[in-house]
C-alpha positions as CSV (number, residue, x, y, z in Angstrom):
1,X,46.1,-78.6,-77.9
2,X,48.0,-75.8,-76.9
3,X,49.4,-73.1,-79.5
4,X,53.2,-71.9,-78.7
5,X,53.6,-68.0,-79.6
6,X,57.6,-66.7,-79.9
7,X,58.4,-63.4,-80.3
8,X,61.4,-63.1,-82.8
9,X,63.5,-60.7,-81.4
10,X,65.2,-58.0,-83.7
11,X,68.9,-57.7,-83.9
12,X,70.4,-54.0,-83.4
13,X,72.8,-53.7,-86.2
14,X,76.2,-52.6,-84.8
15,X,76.6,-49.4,-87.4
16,X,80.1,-47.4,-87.3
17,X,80.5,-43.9,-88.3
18,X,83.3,-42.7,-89.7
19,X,85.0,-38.8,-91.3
20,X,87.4,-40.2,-93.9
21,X,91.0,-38.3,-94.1
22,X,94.0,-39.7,-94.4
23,X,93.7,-43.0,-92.1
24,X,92.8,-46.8,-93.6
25,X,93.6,-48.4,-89.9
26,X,92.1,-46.1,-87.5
27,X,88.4,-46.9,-89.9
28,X,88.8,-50.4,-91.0
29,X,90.6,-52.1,-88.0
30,X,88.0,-50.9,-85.3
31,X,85.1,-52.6,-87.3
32,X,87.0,-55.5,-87.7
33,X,87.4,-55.5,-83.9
34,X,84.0,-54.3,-83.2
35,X,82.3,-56.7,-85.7
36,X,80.5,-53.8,-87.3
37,X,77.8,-54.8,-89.9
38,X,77.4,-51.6,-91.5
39,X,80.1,-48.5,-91.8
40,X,78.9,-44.9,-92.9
41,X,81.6,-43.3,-94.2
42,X,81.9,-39.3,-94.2
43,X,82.9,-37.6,-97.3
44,X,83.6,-34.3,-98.8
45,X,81.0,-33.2,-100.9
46,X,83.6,-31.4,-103.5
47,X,84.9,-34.6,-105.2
48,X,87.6,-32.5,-107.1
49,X,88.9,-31.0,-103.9
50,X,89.1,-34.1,-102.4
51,X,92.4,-36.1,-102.0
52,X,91.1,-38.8,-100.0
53,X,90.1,-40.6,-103.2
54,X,92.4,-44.1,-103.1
55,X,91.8,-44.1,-99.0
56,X,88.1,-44.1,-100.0
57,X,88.5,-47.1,-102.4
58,X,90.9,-49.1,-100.0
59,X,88.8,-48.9,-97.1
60,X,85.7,-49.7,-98.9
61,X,87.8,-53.0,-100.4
62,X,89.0,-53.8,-97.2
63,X,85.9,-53.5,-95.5
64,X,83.8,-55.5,-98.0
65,X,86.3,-57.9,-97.7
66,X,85.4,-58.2,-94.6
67,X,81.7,-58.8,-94.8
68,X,81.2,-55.1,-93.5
69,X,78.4,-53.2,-95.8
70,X,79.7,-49.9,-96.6
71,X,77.4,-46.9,-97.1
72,X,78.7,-43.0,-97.6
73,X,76.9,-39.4,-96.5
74,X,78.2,-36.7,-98.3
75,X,78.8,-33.4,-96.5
76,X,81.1,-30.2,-96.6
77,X,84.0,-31.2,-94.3
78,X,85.0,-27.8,-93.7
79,X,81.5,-26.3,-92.1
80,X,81.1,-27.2,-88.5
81,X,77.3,-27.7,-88.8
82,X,77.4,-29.4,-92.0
83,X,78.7,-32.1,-90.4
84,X,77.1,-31.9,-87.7
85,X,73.6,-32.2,-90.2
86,X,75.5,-35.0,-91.7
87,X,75.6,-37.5,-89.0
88,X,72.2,-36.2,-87.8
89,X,71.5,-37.6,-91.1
90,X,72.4,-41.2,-90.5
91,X,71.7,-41.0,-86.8
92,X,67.8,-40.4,-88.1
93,X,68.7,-43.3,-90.6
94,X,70.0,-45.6,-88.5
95,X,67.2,-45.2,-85.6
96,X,67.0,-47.9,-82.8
97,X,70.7,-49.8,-83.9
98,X,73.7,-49.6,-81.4
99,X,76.0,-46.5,-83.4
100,X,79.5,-45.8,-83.1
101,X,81.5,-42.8,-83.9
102,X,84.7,-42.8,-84.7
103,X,86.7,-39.3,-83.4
104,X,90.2,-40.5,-84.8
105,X,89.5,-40.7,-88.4
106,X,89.2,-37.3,-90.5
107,X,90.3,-33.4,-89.5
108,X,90.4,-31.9,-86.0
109,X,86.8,-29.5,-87.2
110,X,85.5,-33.5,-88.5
111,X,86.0,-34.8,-84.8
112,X,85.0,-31.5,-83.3
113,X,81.7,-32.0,-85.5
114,X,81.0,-35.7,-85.0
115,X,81.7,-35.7,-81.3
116,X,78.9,-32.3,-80.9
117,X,76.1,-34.5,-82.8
118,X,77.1,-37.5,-80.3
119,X,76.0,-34.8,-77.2
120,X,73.1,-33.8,-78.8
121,X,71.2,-36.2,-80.4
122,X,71.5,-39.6,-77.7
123,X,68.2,-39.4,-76.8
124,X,68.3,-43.0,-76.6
125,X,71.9,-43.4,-75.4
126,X,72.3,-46.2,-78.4
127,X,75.7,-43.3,-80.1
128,X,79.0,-44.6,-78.5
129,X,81.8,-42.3,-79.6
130,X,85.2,-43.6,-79.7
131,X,88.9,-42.3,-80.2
132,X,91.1,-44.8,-81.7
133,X,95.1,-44.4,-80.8
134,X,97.6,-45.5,-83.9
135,X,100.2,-47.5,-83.1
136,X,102.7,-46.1,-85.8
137,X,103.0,-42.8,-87.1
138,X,105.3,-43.0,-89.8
139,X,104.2,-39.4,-91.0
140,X,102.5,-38.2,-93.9
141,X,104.1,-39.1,-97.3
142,X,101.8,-38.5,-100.7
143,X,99.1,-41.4,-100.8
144,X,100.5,-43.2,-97.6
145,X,98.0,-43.1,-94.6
146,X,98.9,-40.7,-91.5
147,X,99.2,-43.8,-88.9
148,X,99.4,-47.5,-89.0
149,X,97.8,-50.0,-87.0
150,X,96.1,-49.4,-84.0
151,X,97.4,-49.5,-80.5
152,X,93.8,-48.5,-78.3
153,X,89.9,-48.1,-79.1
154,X,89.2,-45.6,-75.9
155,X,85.5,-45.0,-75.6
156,X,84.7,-41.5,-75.1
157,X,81.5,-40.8,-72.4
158,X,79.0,-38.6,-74.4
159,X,78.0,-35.8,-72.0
160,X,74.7,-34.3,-73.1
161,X,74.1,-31.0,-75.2
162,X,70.6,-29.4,-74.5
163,X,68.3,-28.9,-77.5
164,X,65.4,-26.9,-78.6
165,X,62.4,-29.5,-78.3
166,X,60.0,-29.9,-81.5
167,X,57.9,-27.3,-81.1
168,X,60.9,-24.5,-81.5
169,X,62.5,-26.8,-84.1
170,X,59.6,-26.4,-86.2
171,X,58.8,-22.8,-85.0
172,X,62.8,-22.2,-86.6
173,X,62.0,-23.8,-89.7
174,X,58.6,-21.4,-90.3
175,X,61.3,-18.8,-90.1
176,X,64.3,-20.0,-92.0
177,X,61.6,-20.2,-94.9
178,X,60.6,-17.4,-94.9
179,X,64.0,-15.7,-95.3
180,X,64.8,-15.9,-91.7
181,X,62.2,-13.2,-91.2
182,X,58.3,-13.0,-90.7
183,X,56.1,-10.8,-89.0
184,X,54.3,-11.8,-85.8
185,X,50.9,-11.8,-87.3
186,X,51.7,-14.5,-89.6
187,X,54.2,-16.5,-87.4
188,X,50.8,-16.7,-85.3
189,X,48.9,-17.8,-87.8
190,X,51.3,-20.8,-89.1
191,X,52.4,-21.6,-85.7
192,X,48.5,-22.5,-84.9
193,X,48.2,-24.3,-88.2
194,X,51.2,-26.2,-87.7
195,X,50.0,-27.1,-84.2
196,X,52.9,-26.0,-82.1
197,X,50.5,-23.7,-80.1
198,X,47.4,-24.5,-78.7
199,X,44.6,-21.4,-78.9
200,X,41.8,-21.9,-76.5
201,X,39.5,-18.9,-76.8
202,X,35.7,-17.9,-78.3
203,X,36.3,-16.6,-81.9
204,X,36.5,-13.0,-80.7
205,X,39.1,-13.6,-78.5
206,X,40.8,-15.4,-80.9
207,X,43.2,-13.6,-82.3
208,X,44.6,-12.3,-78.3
209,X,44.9,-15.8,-77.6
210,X,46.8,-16.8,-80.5
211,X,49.7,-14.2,-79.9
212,X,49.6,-14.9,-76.3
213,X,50.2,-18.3,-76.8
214,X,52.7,-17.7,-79.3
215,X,54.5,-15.1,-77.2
216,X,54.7,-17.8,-74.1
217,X,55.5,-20.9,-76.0
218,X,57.5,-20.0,-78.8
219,X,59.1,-16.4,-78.4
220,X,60.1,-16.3,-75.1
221,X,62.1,-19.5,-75.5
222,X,63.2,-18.7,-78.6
223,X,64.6,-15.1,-77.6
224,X,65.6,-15.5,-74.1
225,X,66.8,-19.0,-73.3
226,X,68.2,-19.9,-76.6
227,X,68.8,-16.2,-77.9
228,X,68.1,-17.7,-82.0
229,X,65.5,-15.1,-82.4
230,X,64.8,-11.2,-81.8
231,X,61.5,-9.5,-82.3
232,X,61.9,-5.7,-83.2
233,X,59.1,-3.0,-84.4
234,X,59.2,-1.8,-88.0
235,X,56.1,0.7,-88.7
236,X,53.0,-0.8,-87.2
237,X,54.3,-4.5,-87.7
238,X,56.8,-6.7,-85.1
239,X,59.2,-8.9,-86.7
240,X,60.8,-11.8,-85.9
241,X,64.3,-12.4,-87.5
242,X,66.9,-15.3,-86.6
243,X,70.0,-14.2,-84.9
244,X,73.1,-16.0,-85.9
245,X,73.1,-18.2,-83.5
246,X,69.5,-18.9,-84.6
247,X,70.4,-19.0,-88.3
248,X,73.8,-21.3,-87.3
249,X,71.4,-23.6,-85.4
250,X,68.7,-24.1,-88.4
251,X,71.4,-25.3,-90.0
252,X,71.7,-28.7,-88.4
253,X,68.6,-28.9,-86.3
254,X,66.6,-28.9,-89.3
């Protein structure tokens, strides 16, 4: 007698990601199309400042309708890297299913925003943004969408963005915490207890080997390629402080 083993393969969801703004079309027509099982929906954190209240509602109806779950992230939709942290959000969330971004949706920084996380964080090439062209744009009018219909969903190739790996995430994070400043003496010591240097050295030597291997593997990346970090002498103790480019950084890679 012979046993039969089957591996049940497991389905990649088709997940769309989408700003909401003025538009019902440009969202709920290109899951139609695209037989999306799940939609994310951006919104602005600030429900009193939002006006995109009865879109939100239609869309959700229509998409329901439609068999379509419907899930929401809240962010700031004015802050660049607030939305960028936002769809790093449900990219994390939605690990290893197919995801599409939708560029057409929400405001011009929204789609600046969206389409940055799409060239940073494909590692596995599974994020597919896409720009969807209205067929009608009958112009805005008080609780009327922007466009109507759709004429074209025109996939848009997401050229890679170069990141900090791990190590300097985490080495960013030790630093945002501590106020965005901490001297080298104790970045040395929680670098090595966080394991993002390696210290091989007798005990006496220990302490050399720590700040050499912080200065190689952490600083010099973090200060000279990346430029998020600058080390400067105060009294007897060397500091490290986030730049702004550092401090803008930490606030979507972490």
């Amino acid at each position: 007698m012979h046993t039969v083993h089957t591996m049940t393969k497991i389905a990649r969801l088709r997940v769309h990601i989408a700003p909401v703004g003025y538009e019902i079309d440009r969202i709920v027509l290109p899951a139609k199309q695209e037989k999306a099982d799940k939609v994310w929906l951006l919104l602005h954190e600030n429900k009193t400042e939002d006006k995109a209240g009865p879109f939100i509602a239609k869309i959700t109806k229509q998409l329901e309708k439609l068999d379509i779950e419907v899930t929401q992230e809240y962010h700031d939709r004015r802050d660049l890297f607030k939305i960028i942290k936002a769809v790093k959000n449900i990219l994390e969330k939605e690990q290893g299913n197919e995801i599409y971004v939708n560029l057409a949706s929400g405001s011009k920084i929204q789609a600046i925003g969206t389409m940055m996380a799409c060239m940073m964080f494909n590692e596995t090439n599974n994020i597919h943004p896409f720009y969807v062209e209205a067929k009608e744009y009958p112009g805005f009018e008080t609780k009327q969408p922007l466009s109507m219909g759709i004429k074209e969903i025109v996939d848009v190739p997401p050229y890679s963005i170069q990141i900090p790996d791990s190590k300097l995430i985490v080495a960013l994070q030790i630093i945002k915490e501590k106020k965005n400043k901490i001297t080298k003496k104790e970045m040395a010591k929680l670098a090595e207890e966080h394991k993002i240097i390696t210290v091989n050295a007798m005990e006496k030597n220990h302490s050399m080997a720590r700040f050499a291997s912080l200065d190689k593997n952490i600083i010099q990346p973090l200060e000279e390629k990346w430029k998020f970090i600058q080390v400067e002498k105060i009294g007897r103790n060397r500091w490290i402080k986030l730049t702004q480019d550092g401090a803008n950084a930490a606030e979507f890679l972490i």
